[in-house]
C-alpha positions in Angstrom: 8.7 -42.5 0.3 7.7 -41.5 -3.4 7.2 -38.1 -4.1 4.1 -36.5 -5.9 4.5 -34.5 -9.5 3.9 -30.7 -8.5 2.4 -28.3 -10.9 2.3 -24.2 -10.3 0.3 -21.9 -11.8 0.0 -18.2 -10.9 -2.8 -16.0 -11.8 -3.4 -12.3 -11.2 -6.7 -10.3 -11.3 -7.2 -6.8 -10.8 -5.8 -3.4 -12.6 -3.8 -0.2 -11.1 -2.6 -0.3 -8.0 -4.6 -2.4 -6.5 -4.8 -5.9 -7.5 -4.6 -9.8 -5.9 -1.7 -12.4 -7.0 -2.6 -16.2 -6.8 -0.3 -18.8 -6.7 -1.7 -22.4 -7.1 0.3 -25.8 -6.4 -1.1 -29.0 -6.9 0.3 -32.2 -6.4 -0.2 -35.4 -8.0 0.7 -39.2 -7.1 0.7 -41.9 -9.5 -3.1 -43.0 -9.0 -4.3 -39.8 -9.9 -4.9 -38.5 -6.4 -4.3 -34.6 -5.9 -4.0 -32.4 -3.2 -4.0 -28.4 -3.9 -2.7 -25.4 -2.2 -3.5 -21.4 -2.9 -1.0 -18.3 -1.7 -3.1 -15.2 -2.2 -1.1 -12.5 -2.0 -2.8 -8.5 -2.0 -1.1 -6.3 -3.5 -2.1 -2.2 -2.7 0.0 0.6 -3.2 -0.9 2.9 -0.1 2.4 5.1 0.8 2.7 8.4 -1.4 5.7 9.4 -3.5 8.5 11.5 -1.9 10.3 14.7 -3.1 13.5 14.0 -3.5 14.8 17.5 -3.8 14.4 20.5 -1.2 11.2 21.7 -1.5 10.5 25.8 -2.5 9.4 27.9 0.1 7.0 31.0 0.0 8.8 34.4 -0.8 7.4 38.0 -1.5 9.6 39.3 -4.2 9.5 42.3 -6.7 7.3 42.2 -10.2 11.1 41.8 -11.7 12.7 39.2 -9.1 10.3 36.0 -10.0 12.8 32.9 -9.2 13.2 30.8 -12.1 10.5 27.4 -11.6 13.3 24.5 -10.3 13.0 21.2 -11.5 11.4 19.0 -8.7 11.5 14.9 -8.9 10.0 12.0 -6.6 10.4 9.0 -5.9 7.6 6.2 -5.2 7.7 2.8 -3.2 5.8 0.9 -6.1 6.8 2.6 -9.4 4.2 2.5 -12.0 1.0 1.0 -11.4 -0.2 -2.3 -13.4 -2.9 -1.9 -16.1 -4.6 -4.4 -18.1 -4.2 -7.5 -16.1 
């Protein structure tokens, strides 16, 4: 048995957080002959960031007994969406 040259390319279309991922193989024997195969791959951010800290709760307080604002941070399954692809 002789193997075949394979080539890969990967291409990816779309912006934000939403967008497709295409993977491409083709192989290629000696007379020229080719064969292709094509991995698409969807990519969709659909889960919502988390707080990370305890969360504030409602309270009636004096005009003079405002609680300071707390720093609040999140975290997120899929970090920044892509732009420009």
């Amino acid at each position: 048995m002789v193997f075949a040259e394979v080539t890969y390319k990967e291409v990816t279309s779309g912006q934000g957080c939403q967008y497709e991922i295409y993977r491409i193989w083709t192989a290629e024997d000696a007379c020229g002959n080719t064969t292709t195969h094509k991995q698409t791959i969807v990519v969709s951010d659909t889960e919502a960031p988390t707080f990370v800290e305890s969360l504030p709760t409602d309270v009636a307080v004096a005009c003079d007994a405002i609680p300071a604002i707390p720093t609040i941070t999140a975290t997120d399954n899929c970090g920044l969406c892509r732009s420009n692809l």
